[in-house]
C-alpha positions as CSV (number, residue, x, y, z in Angstrom):
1,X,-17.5,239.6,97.1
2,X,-19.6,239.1,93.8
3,X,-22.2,241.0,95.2
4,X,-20.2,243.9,96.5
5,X,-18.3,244.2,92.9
6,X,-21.7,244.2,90.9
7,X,-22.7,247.1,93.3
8,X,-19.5,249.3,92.9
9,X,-20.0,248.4,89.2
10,X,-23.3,250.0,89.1
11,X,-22.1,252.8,91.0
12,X,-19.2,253.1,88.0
13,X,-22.6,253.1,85.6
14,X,-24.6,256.0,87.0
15,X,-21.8,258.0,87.5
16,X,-20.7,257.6,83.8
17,X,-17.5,256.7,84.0
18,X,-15.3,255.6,81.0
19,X,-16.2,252.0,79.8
20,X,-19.2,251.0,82.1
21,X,-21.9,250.9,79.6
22,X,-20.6,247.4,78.1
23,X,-22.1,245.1,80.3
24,X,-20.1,242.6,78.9
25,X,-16.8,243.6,79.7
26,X,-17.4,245.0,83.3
27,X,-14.4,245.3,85.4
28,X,-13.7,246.3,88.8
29,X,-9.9,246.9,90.3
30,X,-8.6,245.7,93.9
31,X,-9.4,249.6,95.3
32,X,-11.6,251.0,92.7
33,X,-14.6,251.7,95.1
34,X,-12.4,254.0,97.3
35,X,-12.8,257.3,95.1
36,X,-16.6,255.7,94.0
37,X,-17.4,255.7,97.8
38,X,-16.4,259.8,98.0
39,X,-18.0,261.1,95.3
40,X,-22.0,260.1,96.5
41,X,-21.8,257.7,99.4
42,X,-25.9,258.1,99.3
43,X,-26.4,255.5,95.8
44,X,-28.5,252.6,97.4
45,X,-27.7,248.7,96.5
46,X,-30.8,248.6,94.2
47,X,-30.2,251.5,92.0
48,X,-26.7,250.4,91.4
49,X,-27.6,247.1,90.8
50,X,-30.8,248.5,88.4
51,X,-28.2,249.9,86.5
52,X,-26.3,247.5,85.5
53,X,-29.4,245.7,84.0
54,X,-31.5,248.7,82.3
55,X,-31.9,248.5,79.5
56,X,-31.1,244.9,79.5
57,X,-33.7,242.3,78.1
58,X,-34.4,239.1,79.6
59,X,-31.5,236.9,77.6
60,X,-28.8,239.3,78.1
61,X,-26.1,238.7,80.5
62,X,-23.5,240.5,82.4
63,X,-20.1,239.5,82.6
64,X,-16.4,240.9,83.8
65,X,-13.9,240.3,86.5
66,X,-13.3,242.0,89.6
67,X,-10.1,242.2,91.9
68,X,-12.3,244.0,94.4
69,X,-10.1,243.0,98.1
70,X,-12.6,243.3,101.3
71,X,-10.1,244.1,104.5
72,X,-10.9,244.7,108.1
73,X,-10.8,248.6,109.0
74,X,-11.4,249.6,105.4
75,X,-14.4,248.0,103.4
76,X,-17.7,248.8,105.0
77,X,-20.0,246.4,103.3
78,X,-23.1,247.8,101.1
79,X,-25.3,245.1,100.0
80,X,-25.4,242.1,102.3
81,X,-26.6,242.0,106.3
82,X,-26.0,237.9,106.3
83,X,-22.9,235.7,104.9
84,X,-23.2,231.7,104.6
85,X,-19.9,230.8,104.6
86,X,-17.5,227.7,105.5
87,X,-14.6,228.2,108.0
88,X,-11.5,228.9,105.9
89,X,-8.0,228.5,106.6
90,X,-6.4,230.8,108.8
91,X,-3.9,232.6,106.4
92,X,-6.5,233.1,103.4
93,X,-7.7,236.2,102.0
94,X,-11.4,234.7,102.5
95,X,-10.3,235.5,106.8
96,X,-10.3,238.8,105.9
97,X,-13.3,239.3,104.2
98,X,-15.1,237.6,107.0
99,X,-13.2,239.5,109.5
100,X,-14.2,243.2,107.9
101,X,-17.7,241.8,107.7
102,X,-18.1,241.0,111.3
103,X,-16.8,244.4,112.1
104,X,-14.5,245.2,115.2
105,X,-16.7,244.2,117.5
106,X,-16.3,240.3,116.8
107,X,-13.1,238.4,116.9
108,X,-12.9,236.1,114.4
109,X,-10.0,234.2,115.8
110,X,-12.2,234.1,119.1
111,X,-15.1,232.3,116.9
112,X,-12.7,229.9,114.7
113,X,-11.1,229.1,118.4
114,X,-14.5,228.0,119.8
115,X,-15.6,226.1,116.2
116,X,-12.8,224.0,116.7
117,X,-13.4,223.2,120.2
118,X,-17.0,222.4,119.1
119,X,-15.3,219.8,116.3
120,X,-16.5,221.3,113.5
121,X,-14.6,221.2,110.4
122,X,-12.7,223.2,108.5
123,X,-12.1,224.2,104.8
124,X,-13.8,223.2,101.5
125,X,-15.5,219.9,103.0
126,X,-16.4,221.8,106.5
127,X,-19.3,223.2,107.7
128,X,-21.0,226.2,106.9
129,X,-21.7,229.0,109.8
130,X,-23.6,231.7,109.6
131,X,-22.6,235.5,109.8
132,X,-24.9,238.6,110.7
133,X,-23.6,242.1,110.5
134,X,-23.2,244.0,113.7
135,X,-26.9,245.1,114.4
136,X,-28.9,243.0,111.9
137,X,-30.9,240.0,112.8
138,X,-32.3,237.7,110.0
139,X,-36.1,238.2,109.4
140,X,-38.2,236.1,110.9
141,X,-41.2,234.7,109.7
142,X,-44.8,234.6,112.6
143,X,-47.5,232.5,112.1
């Protein structure tokens, strides 16, 4: 989620819009990337993210909040192809995100179902799976 908000708040920089020049008091609402998304769908993740830090010199940091909510059907993710993750709890907020990340294709009560079969475990002391977005592989490295 970090990732996505620092992307929609760069997106809030180039297009100008009231209060995103202060890097230091970035914020970024619960639907705010709805009308961002409409008005030039074509900004790429690394000029958004360039603009949050031009300018910027190598002390500086960037700081704010974001209420950004990722749900299934809706959010159609711009800067990450891969998630690390653990296997949250059923009714969390953290299910959806995961679930609008793996797209309609995947079921992720299909995958939690078959985790637990497999024994892994489950919330903050679990294990960690990870997630590829429909039709990206991670890179792999020949010798």
């Amino acid at each position: 989620r970090t990732l996505e908000s620092l992307f929609w708040l760069g997106v809030k920089r180039l297009q100008g819009l009231p209060n995103s020049d202060n890097v230091k008091e970035l914020e970024l609402g619960q639907f705010d990337w709805i009308p961002l998304g409409v008005v030039d769908p074509n900004i790429s993740p690394v000029s958004a993210l360039n603009a949050l830090i031009d300018g910027m010199s190598d002390h500086e940091t960037i700081s704010g909040q974001t209420s950004l909510m990722i749900t299934p059907n809706s959010y159609k993710f711009k800067v990450i192809d891969h998630l690390i993750t653990n296997f949250h709890a059923p009714d969390s907020t953290l299910m959806l995100l995961v679930s609008a990340f793996l797209g309609k294709q995947s079921s992720i009560t299909g995958i939690y179902e078959d985790a637990q079969r497999k024994g892994y475990r489950f919330l903050s002391y679990g294990d960690a799976c990870l997630f590829s977005r429909p039709g990206k592989k991670l890179p792999v490295e020949r010798k």
